[in-house]
N, C-alpha and C positions, 0 to 999 in steps of 0.2 A: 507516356506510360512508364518508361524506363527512371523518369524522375521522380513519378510517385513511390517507385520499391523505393528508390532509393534514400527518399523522406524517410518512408516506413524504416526502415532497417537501422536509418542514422536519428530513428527520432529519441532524441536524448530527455524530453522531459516532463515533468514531475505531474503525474496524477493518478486520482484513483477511482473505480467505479463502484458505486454500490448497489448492490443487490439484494434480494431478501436473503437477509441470512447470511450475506458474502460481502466482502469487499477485496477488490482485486488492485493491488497496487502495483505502479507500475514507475521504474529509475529511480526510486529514493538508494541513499546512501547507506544508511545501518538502519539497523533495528536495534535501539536502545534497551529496550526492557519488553522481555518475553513472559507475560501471567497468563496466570487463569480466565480474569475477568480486568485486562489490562496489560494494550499491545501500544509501543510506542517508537514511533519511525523518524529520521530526520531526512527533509532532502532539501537541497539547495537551505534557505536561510529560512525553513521551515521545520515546527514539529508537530506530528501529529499523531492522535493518542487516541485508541481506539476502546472502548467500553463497551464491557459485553460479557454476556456466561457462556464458559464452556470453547474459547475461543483457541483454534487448534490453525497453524498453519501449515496447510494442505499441499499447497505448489510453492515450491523454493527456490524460484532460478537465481542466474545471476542479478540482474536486477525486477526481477518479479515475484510477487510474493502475492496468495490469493488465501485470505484468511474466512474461516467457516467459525459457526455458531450464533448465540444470540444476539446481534448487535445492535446495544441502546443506543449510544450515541459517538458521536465522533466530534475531535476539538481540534481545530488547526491553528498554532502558536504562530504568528509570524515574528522570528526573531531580529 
C-alpha cells in the first residue's frame, strides 16, 4: 500500500484526460502559447496543441493544468 502513494506522489508523467468540455493535463513542462481558440503545451519530446472556443484555464498548479470550454480537437506533435 505504502508503494502505491508513493508511485502516486512520484508519478512524473506526461498525460492528459479528456472530458466533455475539459481536458485535464497533467506533468507537462510549459505552456507555449495561451488563446482564445488555441492552447499549446510541451512535455517531454512532445507538443500538444489544444483547439477549441472560449478555452479559459481553470486550475493552474505546478504541474497541473485543467482547461474548460469548447474543445474541437486536439494534435500531439512528437518531436
Amino acid at each position: 500500500m505504502i508503494e502505491e502513494i508513493r508511485n502516486y506522489v512520484k508519478d512524473l508523467e506526461f498525460r492528459f484526460t479528456v472530458y466533455q468540455n475539459k481536458v485535464d493535463i497533467i506533468n507537462y513542462q510549459k505552456i507555449v502559447s495561451l488563446e482564445d481558440e488555441k492552447i499549446i503545451f510541451l512535455a517531454n519530446n512532445e507538443k500538444i496543441t489544444i483547439y477549441g472556443q472560449k478555452l479559459t484555464l481553470n486550475k493552474l498548479l505546478e504541474q497541473e493544468v485543467l482547461i474548460t470550454g469548447k474543445i474541437l480537437k486536439i494534435e500531439v506533435d512528437y518531436e
